[in-house]
MMTF fields as JSON, N, C-alpha, C and O atoms, coordinates in Angstrom:
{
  "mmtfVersion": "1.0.0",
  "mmtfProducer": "UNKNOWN",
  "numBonds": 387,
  "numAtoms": 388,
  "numGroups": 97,
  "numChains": 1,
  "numModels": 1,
  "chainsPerModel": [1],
  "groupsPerChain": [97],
  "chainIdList": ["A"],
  "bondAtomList": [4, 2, 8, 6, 12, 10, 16, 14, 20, 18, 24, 22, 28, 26, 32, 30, 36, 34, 40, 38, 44, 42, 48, 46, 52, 50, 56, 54, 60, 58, 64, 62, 68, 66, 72, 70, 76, 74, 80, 78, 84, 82, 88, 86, 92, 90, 96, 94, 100, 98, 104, 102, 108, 106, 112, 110, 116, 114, 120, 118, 124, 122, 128, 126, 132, 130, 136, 134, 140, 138, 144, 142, 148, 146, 152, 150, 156, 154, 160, 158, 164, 162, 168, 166, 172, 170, 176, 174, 180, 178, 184, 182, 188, 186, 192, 190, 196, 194, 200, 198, 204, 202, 208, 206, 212, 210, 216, 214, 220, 218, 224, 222, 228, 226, 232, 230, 236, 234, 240, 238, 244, 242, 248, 246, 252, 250, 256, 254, 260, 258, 264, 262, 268, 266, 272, 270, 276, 274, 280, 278, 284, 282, 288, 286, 292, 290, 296, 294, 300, 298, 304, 302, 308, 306, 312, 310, 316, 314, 320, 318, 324, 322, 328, 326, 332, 330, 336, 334, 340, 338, 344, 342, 348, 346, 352, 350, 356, 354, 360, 358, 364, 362, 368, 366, 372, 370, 376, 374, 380, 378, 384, 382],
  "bondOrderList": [1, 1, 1, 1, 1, 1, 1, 1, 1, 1, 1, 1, 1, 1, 1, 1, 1, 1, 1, 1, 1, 1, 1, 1, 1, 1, 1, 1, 1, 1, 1, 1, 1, 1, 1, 1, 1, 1, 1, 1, 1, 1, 1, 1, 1, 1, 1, 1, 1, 1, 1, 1, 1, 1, 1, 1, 1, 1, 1, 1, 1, 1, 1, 1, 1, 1, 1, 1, 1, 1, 1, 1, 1, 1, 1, 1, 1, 1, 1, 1, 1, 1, 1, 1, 1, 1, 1, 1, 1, 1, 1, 1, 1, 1, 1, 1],
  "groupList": [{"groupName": "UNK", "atomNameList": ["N", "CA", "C", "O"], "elementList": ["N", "C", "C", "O"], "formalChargeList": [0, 0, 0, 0], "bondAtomList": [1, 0, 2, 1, 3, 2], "bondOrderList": [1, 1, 2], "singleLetterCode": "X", "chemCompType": "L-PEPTIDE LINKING"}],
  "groupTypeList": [0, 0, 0, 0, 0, 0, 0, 0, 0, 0, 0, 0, 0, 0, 0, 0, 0, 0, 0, 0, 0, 0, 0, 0, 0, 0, 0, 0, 0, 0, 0, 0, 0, 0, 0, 0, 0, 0, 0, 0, 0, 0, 0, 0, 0, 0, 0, 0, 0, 0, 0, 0, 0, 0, 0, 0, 0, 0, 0, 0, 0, 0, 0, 0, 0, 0, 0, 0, 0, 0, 0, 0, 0, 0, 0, 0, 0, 0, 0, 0, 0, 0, 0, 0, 0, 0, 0, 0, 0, 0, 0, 0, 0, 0, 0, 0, 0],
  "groupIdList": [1, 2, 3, 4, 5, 6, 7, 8, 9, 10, 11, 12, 13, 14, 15, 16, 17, 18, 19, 20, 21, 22, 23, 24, 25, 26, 27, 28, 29, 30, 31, 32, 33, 34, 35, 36, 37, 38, 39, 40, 41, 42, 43, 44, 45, 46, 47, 48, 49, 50, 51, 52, 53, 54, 55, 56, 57, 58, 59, 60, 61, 62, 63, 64, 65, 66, 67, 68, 69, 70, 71, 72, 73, 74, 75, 76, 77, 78, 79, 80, 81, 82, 83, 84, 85, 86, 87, 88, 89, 90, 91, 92, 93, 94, 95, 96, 97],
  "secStructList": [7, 7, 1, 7, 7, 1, 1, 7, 7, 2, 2, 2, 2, 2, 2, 6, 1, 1, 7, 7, 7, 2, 2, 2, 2, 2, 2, 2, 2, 2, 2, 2, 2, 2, 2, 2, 2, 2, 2, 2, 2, 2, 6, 6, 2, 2, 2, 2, 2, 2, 2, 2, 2, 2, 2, 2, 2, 2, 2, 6, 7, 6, 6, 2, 2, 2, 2, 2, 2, 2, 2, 2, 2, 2, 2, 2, 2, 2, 2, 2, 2, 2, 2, 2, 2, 2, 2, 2, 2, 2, 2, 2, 2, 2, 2, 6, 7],
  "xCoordList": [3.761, 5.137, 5.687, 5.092, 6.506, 7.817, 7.962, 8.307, 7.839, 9.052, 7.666, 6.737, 7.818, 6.556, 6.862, 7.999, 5.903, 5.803, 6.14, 5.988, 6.628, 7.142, 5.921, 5.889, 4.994, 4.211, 2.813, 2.017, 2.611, 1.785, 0.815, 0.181, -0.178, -1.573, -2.3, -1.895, -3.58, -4.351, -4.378, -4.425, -4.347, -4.311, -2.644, -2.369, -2.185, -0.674, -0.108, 0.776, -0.911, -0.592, -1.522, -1.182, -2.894, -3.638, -3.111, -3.412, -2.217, -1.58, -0.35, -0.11, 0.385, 1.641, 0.925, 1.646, -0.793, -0.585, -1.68, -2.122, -1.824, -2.571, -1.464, -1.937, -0.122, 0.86, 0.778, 0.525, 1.206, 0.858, 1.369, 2.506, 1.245, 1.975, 3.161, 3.007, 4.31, 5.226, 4.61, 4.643, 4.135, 3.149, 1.832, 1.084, 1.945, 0.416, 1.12, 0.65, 2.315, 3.194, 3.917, 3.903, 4.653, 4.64, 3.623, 3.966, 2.343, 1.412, 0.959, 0.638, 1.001, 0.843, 1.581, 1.059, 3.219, 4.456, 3.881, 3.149, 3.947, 3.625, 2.321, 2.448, 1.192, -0.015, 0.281, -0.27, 1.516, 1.818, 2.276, 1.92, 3.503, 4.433, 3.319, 3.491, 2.463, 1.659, 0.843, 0.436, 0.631, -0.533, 0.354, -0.183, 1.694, 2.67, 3.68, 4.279, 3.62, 3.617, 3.448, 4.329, 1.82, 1.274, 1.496, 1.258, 2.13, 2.127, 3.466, 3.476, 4.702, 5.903, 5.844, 6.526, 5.049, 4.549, 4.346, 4.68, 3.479, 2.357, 3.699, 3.764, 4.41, 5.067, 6.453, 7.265, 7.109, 8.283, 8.457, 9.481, 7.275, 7.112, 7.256, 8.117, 6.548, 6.376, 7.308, 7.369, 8.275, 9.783, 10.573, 11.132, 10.182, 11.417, 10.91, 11.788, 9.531, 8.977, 9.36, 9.166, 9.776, 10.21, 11.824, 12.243, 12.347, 13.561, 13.959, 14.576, 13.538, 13.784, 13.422, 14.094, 12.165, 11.745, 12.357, 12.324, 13.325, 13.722, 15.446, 15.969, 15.906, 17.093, 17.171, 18.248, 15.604, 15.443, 15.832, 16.553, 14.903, 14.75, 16.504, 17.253, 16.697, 18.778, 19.084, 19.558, 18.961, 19.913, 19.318, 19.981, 18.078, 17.5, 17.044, 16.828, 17.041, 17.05, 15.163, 14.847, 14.334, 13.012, 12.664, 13.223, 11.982, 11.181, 12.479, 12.232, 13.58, 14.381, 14.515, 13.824, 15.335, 15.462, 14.045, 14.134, 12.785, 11.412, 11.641, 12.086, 11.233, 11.173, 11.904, 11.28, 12.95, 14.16, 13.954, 14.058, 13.609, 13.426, 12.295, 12.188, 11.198, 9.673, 9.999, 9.289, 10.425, 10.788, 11.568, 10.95, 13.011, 13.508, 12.425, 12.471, 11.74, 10.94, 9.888, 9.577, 9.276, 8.809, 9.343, 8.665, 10.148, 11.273, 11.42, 11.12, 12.124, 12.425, 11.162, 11.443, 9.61, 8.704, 8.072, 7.033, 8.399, 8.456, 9.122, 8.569, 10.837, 11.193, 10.898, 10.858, 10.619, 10.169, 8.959, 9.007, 8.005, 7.392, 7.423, 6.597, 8.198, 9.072, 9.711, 9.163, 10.815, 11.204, 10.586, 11.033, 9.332, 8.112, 7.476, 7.249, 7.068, 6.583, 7.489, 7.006, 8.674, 9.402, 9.591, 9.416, 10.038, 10.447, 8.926, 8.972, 7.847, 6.185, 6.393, 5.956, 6.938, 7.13, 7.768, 7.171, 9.229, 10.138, 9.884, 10.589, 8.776, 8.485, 7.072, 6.759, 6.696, 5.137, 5.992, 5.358, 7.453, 7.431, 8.105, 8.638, 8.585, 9.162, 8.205, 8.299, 7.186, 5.739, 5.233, 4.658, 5.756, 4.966, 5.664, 4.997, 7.026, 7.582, 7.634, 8.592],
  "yCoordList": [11.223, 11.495, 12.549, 13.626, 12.411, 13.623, 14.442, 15.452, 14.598, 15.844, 16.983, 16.738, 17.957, 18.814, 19.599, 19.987, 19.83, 20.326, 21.968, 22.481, 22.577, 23.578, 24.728, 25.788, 24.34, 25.032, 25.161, 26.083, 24.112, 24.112, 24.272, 24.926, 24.006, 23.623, 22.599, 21.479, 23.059, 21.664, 20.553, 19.461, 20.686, 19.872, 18.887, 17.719, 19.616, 19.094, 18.219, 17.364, 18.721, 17.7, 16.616, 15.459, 16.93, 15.728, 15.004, 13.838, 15.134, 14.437, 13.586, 12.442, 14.101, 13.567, 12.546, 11.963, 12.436, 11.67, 10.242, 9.229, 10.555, 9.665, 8.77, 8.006, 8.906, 8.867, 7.183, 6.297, 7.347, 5.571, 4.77, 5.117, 3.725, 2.419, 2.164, 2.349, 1.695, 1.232, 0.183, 0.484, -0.726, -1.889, -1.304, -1.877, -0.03, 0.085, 1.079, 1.106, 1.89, 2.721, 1.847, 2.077, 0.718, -0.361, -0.85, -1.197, -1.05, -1.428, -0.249, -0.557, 1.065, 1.962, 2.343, 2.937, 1.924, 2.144, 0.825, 1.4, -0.225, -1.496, -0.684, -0.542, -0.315, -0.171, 0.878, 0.87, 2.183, 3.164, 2.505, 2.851, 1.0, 0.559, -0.226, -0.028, -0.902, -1.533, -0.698, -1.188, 0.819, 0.991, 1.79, 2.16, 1.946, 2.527, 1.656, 1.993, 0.104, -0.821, -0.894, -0.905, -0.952, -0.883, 0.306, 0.197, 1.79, 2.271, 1.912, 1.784, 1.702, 0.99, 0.031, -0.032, -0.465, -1.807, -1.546, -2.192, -0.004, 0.211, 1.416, 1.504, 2.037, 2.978, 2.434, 3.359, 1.044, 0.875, 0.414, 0.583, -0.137, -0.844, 0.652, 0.745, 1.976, 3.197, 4.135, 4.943, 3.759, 4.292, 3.895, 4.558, 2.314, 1.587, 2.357, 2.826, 2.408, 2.904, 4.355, 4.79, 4.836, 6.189, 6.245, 6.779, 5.591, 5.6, 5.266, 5.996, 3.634, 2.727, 4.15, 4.739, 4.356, 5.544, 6.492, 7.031, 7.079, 8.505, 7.808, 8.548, 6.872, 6.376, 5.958, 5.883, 5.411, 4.823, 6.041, 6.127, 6.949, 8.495, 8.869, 9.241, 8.741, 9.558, 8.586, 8.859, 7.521, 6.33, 5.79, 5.364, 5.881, 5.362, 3.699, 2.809, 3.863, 1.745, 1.215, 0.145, 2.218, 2.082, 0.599, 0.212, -0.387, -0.62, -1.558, -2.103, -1.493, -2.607, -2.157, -2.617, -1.196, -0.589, -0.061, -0.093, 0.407, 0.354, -0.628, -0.626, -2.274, -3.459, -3.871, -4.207, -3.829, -3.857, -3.576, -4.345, -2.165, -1.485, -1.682, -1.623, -1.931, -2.316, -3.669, -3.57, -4.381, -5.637, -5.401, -5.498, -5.081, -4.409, -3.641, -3.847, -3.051, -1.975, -3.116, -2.92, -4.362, -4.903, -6.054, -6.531, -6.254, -6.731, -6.381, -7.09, -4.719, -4.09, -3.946, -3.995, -3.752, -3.847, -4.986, -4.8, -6.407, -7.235, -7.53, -7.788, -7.42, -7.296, -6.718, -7.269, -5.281, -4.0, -5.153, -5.416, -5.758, -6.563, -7.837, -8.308, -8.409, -9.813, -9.177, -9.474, -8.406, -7.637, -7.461, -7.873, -6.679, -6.196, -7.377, -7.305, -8.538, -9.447, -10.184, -10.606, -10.294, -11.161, -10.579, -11.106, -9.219, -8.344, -8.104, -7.637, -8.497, -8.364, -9.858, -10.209, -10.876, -12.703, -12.448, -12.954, -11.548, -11.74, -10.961, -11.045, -10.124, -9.231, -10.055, -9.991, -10.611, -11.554, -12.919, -13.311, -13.8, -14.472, -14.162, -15.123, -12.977, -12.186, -11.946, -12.44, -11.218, -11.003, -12.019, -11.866, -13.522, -14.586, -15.014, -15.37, -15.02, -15.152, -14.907, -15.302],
  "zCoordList": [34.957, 34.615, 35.569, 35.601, 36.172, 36.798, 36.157, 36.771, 34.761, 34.109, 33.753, 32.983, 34.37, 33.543, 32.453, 32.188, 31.841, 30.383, 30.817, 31.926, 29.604, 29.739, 29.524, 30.147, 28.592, 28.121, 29.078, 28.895, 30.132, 31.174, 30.698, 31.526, 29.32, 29.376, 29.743, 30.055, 29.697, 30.317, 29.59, 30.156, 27.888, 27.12, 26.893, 26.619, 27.066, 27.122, 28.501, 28.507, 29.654, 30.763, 30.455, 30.7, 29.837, 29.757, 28.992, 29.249, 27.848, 26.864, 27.748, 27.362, 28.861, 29.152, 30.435, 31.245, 30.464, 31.843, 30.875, 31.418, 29.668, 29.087, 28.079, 27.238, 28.21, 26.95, 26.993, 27.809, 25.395, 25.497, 25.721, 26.043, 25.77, 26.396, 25.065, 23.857, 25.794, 24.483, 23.926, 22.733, 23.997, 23.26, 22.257, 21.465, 22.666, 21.974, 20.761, 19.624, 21.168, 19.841, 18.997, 17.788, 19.516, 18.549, 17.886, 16.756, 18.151, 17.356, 16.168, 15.02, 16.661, 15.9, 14.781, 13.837, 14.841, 14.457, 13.269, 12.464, 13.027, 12.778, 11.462, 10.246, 12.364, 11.251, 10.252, 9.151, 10.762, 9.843, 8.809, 7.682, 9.073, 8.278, 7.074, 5.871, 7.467, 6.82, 5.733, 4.68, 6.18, 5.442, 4.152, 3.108, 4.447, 3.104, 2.125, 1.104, 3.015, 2.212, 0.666, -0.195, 0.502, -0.79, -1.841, -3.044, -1.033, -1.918, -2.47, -3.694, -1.795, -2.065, -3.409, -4.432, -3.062, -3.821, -5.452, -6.445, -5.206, -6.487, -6.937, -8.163, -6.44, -7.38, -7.41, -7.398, -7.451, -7.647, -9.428, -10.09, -9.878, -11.402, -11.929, -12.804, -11.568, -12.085, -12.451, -13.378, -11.198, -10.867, -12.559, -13.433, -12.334, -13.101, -14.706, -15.43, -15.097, -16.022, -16.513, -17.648, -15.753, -15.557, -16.276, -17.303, -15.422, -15.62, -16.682, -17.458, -16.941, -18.96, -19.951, -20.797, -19.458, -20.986, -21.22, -22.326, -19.858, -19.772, -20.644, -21.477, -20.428, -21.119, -22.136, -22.728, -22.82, -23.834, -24.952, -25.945, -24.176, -25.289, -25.111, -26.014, -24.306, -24.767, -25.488, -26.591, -25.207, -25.993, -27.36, -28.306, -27.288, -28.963, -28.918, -29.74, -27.431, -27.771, -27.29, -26.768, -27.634, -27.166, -27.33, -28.356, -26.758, -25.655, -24.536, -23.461, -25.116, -23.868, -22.877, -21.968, -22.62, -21.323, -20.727, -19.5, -21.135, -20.277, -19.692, -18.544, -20.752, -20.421, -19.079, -18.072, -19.138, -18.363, -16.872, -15.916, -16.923, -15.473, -15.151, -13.926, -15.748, -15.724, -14.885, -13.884, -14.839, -14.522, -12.955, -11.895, -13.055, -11.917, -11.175, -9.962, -11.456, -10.499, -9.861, -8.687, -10.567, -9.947, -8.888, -7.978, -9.078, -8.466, -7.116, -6.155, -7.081, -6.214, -5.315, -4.117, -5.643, -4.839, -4.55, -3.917, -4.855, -4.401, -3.08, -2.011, -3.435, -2.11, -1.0, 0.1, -1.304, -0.171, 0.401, 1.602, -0.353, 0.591, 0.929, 1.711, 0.484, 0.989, 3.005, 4.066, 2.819, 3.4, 4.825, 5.896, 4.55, 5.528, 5.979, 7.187, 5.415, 5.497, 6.579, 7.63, 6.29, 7.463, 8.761, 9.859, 8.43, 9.65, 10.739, 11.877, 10.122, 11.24, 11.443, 12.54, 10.71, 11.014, 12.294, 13.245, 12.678, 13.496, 14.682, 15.687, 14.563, 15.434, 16.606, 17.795, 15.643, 16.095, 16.872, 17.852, 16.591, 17.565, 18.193, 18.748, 18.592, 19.81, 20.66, 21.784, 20.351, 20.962, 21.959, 23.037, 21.039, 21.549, 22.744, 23.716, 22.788, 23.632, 24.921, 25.587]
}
């Protein structure tokens, strides 16, 4: 690289002459997205659980609104991975291209 580091260590130039390939930070970018996926997945039913019970108790209408958002929350993390699922579909036949 041309531009030098301001801080001039050895570890920091070794970092700017090893920097990674844009193909390989997309791949990295990609495995971060993948591996927070699931938690998306696993705390959106929890969310909705959260929410029904916390309204149920002001409002008096216990188990519908749980029910309700219990449902929505799974929903909503369905999509989050519907979503993810297409957007690595659209990214893979760009790749191929």
């Amino acid at each position: 690289m041309t531009e030098k580091c301001l801080c001039g260590s050895i570890v920091c130039e070794h970092l700017h002459k090893n920097a990674m390939k844009k193909e390989n930070k997309k791949t990295l970018m990609q495995a971060v997205m993948a591996s927070t996926i699931g938690y998306q997945v696993a705390f959106a039913p929890f969310i909705g659980i959260a929410i029904g019970v916390f309204l149920d108790s002001k409002l008096g209408t216990f188990p519908y609104l749980t029910v309700m958002f219990l449902i929505v929350g799974i929903a909503a993390g369905g999509l989050n991975y519907y979503r993810f699922a297409k957007q690595q579909q659209e990214e893979d036949k760009d790749r191929k291209k």
